[in-house]
C-alpha positions in Angstrom: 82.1 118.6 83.9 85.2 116.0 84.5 85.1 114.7 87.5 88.1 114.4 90.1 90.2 111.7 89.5 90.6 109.6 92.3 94.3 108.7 93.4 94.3 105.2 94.4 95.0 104.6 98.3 97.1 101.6 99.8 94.9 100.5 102.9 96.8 98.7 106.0 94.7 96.7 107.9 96.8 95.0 111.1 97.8 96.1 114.8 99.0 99.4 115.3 100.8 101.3 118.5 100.4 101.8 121.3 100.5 97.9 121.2 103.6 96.8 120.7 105.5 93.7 119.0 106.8 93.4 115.3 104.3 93.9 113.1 102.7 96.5 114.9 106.5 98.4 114.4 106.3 97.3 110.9 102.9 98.8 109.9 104.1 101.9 112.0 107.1 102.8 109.9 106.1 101.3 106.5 103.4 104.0 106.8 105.8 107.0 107.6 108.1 106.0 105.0 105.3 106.1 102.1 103.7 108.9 103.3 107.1 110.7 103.6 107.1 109.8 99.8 103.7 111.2 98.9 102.0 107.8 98.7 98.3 107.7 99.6 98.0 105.6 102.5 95.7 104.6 105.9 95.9 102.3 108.3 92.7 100.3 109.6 94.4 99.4 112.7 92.8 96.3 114.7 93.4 97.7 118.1 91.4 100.4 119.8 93.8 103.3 118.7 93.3 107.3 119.1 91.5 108.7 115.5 94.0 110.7 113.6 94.5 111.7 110.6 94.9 108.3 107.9 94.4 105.9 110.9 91.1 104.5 112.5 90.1 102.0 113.9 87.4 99.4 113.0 86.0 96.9 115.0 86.0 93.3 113.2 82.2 93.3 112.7 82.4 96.1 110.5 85.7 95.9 108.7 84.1 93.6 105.3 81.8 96.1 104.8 83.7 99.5 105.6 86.6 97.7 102.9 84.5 97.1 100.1 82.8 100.3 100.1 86.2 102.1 99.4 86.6 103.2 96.0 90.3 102.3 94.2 92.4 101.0 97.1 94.6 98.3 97.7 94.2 95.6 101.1 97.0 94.9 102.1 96.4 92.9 105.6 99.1 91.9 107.8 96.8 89.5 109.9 96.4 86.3 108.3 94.0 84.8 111.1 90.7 82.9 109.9 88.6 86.0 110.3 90.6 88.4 108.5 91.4 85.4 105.8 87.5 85.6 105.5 87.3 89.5 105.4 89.4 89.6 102.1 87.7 87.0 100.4 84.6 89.0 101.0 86.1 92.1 99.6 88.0 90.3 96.8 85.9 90.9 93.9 85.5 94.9 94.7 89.1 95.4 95.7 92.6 93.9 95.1 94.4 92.3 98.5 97.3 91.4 99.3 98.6 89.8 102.9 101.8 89.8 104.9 102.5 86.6 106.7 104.7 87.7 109.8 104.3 84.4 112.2 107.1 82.3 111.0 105.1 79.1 112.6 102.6 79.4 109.7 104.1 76.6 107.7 103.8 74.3 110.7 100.3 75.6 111.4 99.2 75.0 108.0 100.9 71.8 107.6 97.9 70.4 110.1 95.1 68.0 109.0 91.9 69.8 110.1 89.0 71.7 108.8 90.5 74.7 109.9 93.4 74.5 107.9 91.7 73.5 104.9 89.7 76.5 105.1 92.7 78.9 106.0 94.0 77.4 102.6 91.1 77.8 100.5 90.8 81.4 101.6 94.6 82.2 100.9 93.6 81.8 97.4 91.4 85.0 97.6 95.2 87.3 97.3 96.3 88.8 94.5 99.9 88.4 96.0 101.4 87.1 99.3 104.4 88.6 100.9 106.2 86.3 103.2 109.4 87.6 106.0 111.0 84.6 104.9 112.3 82.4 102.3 111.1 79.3 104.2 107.7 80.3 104.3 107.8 81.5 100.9 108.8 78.0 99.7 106.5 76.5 101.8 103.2 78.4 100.2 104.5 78.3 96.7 104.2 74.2 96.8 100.3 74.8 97.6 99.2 78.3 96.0 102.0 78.4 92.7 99.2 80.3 90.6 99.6 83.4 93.5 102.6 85.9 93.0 104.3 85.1 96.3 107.6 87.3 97.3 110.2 87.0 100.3 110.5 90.9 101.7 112.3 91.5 105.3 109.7 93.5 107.7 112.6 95.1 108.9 112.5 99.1 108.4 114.7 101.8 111.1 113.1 103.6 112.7 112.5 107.5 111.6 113.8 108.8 115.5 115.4 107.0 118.2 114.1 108.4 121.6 117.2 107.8 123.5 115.9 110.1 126.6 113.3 106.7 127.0 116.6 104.7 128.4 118.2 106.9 130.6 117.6 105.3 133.3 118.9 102.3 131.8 122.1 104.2 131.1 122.5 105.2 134.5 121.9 101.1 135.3 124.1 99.7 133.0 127.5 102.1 134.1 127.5 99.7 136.8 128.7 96.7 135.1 131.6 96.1 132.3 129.1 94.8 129.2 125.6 95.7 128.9 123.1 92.8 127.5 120.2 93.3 125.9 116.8 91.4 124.8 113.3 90.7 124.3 110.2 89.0 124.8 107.0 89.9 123.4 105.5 87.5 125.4 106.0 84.6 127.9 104.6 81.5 125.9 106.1 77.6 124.7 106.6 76.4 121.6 107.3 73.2 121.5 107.8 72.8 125.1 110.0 75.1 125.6 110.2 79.0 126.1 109.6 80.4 122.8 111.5 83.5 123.5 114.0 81.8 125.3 113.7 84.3 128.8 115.1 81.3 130.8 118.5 81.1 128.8 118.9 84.4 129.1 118.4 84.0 133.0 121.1 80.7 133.1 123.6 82.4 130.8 123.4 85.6 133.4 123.9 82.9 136.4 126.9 81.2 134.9 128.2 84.3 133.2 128.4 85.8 137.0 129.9 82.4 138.3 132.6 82.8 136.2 133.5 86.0 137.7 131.8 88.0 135.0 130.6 91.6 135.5 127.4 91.9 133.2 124.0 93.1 133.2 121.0 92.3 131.0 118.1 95.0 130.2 115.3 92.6 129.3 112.1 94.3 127.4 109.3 91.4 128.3 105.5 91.3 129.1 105.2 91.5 133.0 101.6 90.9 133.2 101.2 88.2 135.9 101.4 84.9 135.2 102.7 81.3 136.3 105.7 81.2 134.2 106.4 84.5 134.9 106.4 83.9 138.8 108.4 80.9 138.0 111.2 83.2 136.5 111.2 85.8 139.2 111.4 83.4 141.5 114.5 81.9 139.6 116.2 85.6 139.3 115.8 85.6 142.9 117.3 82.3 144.0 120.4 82.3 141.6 121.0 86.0 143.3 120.4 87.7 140.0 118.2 91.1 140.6 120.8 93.2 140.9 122.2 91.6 137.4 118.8 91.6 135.1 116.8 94.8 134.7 113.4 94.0 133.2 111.6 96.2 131.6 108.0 95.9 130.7 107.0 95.8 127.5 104.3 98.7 127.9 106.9 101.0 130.2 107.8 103.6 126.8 111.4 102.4 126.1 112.4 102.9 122.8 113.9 99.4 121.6 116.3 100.5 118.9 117.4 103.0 121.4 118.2 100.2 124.3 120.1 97.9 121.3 122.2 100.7 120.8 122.8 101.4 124.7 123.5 97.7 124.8 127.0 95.8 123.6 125.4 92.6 123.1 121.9 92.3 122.0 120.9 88.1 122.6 118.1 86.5 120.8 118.0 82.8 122.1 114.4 82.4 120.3 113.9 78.3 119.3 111.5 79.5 116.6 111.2 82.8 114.6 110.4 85.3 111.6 112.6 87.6 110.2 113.2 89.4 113.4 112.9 92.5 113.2 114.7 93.0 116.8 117.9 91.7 115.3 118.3 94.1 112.5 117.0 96.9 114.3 120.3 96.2 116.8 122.7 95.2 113.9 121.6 98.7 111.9 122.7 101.0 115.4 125.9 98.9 115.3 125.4 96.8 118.2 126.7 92.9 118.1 124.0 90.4 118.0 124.3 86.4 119.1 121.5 84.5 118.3 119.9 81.0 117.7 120.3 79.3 114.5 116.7 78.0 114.6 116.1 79.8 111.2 118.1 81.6 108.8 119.8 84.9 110.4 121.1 88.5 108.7 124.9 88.5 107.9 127.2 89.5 110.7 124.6 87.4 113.1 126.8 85.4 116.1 125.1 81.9 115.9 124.5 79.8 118.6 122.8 75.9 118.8 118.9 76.3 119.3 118.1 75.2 122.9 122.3 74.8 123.8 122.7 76.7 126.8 126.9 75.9 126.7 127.2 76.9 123.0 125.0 79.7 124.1 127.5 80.8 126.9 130.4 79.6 124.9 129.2 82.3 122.3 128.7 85.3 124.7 132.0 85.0 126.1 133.8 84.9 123.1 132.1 87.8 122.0 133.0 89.9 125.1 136.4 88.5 124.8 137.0 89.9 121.2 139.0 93.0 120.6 137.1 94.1 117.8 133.3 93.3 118.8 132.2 96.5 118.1 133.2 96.4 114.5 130.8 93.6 112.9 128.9 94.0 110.1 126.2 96.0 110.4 122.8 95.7 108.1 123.0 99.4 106.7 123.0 97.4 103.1 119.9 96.1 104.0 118.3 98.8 105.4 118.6 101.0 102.6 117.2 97.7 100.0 114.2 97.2 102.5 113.3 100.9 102.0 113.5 100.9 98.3 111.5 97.2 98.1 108.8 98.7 99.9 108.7 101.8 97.9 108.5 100.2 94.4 106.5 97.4 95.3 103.7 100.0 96.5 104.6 102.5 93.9 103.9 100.0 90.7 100.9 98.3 92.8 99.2 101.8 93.3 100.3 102.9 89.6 98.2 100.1 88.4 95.0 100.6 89.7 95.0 104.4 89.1 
C-alpha cells in the first residue's frame, strides 16, 4: 500500500488580527492571497486569536516543539526577537526557516556591542534565507551573513475588501472641511528623542495650517491607551484650539485603514524612522496623494519632506492642496500587481522544493 503523499505546508509564525499594525496586515493578506491560489498554508499566530480553520495559536513555551514535530513544512517567521531567533535554531535541523525582518531599526539595533547582539547574530545564521522590507537592511545583513540568500521584497499587499461602511462616520466628519488629512500611529513612542511617528507634526502642521486661514481636518488612526505623552498631546490639541480640526481614531475602534486613505485627499506620514510602510502604499494604491519624510527611501509618486522640518513639512502640504492636478499622481498599481506575483513564486518554488 502507497502511502499519501504529503503536500508540503508554508507555516507563518508572527502576530495576527485582531491586533493591529503592519505585519500583522501583512501575515493577514499574504495568507489569503496563497490560499486563494491553492497553496497549503497556516498561521501560528503569536497573539491569543479565535481557532479557525489554518490558524492557531501557540503560546511561546510550546511553539519549538509544536514546529519540529510538523512533517514537510516551511517556517517562515516574521518575528525576529531573541526568543523566536532561538525557536528556529531549535527547529533548524528538522525543518527549513526562513524570517522576515519588518523593524526597519534592526540595522541600528544590531549594530550594538553587547551580548545580546552577538547572540541575535549568531542565531540569524540558523535561516535558510532572510527577506528584508528594505534594501538598506538588506545591505546591511549581507556585510555580516553573505553565505545566507538574503532578498529585498515590499510587505506591501491590497487588501482583498475595503470596508468603506467602517468610515462613515468619518465621511460625515470630514464634509465639513475643504481637504481631508489622514494618518497613523501604531503607537505613541521616541526614537531618538523624538516622536517616532511624528503625532506632534501632525498636530503643529494642523495649528499653522488653520492660522493661515486654512479649512482642513485630519482623521488620525493612533493608540489611545492612556499615557503621559498621550495627555501631553491632548492637552496640546486643546490649547492650540484644535478638537474640532483633528478626529482621532483609536487604533482598536474597527476602521478599515485603506478605506480612510481613500476617504482622505492627503494621507501624511511625518515618521523620522521607518520600514517599507505599508501605510503609504496602501494610500498611493486607492489613489490618494501621500507627503511623507525622507528619512528612508519612499515609493515613486511619494511628496518628500525634510525628516523632523516642520516648515518644509507645511511648505509641502500646502503646495499639494494648492495643485490643480493632486489627485492625478502616480499611484503604486505597478507595484501592487509585482508584490503579488513575488510572493507567489517565491512560496511556489520554496514549497515545490520540499515536496
Amino acid at each position: 500500500m502507497h502511502k499519501e503523499k504529503i503536500i508540503a505546508q508554508l507555516i507563518i509564525i508572527g502576530p495576527y488580527p485582531p491586533v493591529i499594525g503592519g505585519v500583522s496586515t501583512h501575515i493577514h493578506r499574504v495568507s489569503q492571497l496563497l490560499e486563494n491560489n491553492n497553496l497549503n498554508v497556516k498561521v501560528v499566530s503569536t497573539n491569543p486569536i479565535p481557532k479557525e480553520d489554518n490558524r492557531i495559536y501557540i503560546p511561546l513555551f510550546l511553539l519549538p516543539f509544536y514546529l519540529i514535530t510538523r512533517k514537510q513544512s516551511l517556517m517562515h517567521f516574521h518575528v525576529s526577537s531573541i526568543p523566536f531567533l532561538f525557536t528556529s535554531w531549535f527547529v533548524r535541523l528538522r525543518q527549513k526557516t526562513l524570517l522576515t525582518i519588518h523593524n526597519n531599526r534592526y540595522p541600528t539595533n544590531l549594530s550594538k556591542h553587547s551580548l545580546t547582539t552577538k547572540a541575535q547574530w549568531f542565531l540569524l545564521k540558523s535561516f535558510q534565507s532572510i527577506i528584508c522590507v528594505n534594501n538598506e537592511t538588506k545591505l546591511f545583513l549581507q556585510s555580516r551573513l553573505n553565505n545566507i540568500y538574503n532578498e529585498a521584497i515590499p510587505a506591501f499587499l491590497p487588501p482583498l475588501v475595503l470596508k468603506e461602511e467602517s468610515v462613515d462616520f468619518i465621511r460625515k466628519y470630514s464634509k465639513k472641511f475643504d481637504v481631508l488629512l489622514s494618518g497613523y500611529a501604531y503607537r505613541l513612542t521616541m526614537f531618538k528623542g523624538d516622536d517616532l511617528y511624528g503625532v506632534d507634526m501632525m498636530v503643529e502642521l494642523m495649528s499653522k495650517l488653520k492660522i493661515k486661514g486654512k479649512n482642513i481636518g485630519l482623521a488620525l488612526i493612533l493608540n489611545l491607551q492612556k499615557s503621559e505623552y498621550l495627555d501631553e498631546i491632548l492637552t496640546i490639541i486643546k490649547r492650540l484650539n484644535l478638537s474640532q480640526n483633528i478626529l482621532l481614531i483609536d487604533i482598536n475602534q474597527g476602521v478599515d485603514a485603506v478605506a480612510l486613505w481613500k476617504l482622505s485627499d492627503i494621507y501624511i506620514r511625518p515618521t523620522n524612522t521607518d520600514g517599507n510602510s505599508i501605510s503609504v502604499l496602501e494610500a498611493l494604491s486607492v489613489g490618494t496623494t501621500v507627503i511623507a519624510s525622507d528619512c528612508v527611501d519612499r515609493p515613486e509618486g511619494t511628496v518628500l519632506f525634510k525628516n523632523r522640518d516642520i516648515d518644509d513639512f507645511v511648505e509641502k502640504v500646502e503646495a499639494v492642496i494648492n495643485s490643480e492636478n493632486r489627485n492625478e499622481l502616480n499611484n503604486c498599481s505597478d507595484i501592487t500587481a509585482t508584490c503579488k506575483d513575488t510572493y507567489l513564486q517565491l512560496y511556489s518554488k520554496i514549497l515545490n522544493s520540499i515536496n
